[in-house]
N, C-alpha and C positions, 0 to 999 in steps of 0.2 A: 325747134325753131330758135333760132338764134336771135338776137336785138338787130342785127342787119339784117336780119331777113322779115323781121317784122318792117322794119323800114320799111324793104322791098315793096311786101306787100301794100303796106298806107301810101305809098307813091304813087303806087296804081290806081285805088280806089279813092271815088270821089263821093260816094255812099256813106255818110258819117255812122250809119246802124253796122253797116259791112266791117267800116275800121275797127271799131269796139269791138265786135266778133272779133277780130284779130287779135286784137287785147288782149281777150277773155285766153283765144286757143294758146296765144303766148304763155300767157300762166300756167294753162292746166298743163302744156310740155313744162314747164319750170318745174312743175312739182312733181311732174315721174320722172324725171332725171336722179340718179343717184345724189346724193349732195355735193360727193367732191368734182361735179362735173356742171354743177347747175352752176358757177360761177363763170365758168365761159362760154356761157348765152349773152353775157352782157360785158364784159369786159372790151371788147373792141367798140370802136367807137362808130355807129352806124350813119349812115350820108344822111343830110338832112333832106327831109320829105316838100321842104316848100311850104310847109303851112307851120307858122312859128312856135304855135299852140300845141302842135304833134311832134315836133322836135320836141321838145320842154319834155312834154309826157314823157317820151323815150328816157330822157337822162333822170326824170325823176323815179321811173322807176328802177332803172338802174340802181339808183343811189339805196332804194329803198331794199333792192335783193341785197346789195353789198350788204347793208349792216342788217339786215339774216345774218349774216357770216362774221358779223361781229371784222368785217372790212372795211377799210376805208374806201369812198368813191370812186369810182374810174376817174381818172385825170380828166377825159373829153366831157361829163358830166358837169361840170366848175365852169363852163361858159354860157350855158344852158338856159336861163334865167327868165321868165316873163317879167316885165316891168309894169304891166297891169293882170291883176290875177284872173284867171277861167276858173269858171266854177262850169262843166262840160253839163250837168242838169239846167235844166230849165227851172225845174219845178223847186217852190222858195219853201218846201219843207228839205229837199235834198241838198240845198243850198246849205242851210243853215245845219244841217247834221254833217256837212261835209266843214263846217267854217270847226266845228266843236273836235270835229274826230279826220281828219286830216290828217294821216302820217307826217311826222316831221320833216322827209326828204318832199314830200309830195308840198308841203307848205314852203318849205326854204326855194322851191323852182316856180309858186305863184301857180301849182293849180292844184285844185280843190276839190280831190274824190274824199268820201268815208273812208275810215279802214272796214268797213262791213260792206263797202261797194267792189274793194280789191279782195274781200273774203268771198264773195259769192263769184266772184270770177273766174 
């Protein structure tokens, strides 16, 4: 599954547990991909979904596979920006593990998963 095809799929769905499923299967193809092939799951720039919060998500985790690879960001990734941060839990223990441990692509785009939340994924 490609970042455009996650797109896809989040456009469709209005299910927020559905989308995160999508999330999650995003990653786990991320990571049986050979490595020299897992960088063009994200490199093209995917249409936005309509919800400003799920766009963001998309390029910050973009940003976050590139420097995996020790790359710099996809270009379309740099306009991506929330200007108030999501924190996508509810719950103010996940809040605040996400405010501490927050990848830095994930923090530089204003939203606010763990890195043990993108580990279990």
């Amino acid at each position: 599954m490609t970042m455009i095809d996650l797109a896809h799929h989040l456009s469709r769905e209005a299910d927020v547990d559905v989308r995160w499923k999508y999330v999650w299967e995003f990653f786990e193809e991320y990571r049986w991909e050979p490595a020299d092939r897992q960088q063009q799951l994200f490199r093209e720039e995917p249409p936005v979904i309509g919800d400003e919060r799920w766009d963001v998500l998309l390029a910050a985790i973009a940003e976050h596979l590139a420097a995996g690879h020790d790359l710099s960001p996809p270009e379309w990734t740099r306009s991506r920006v929330l200007s108030t941060p999501w924190f996508p839990s509810s719950l103010r223990t996940k809040r605040m593990e996400a405010l501490v441990w927050a990848p830095a692509a994930f923090r530089k785009h204003g939203v606010y998963l763990s890195a043990q939340d993108l580990k279990a994924a």
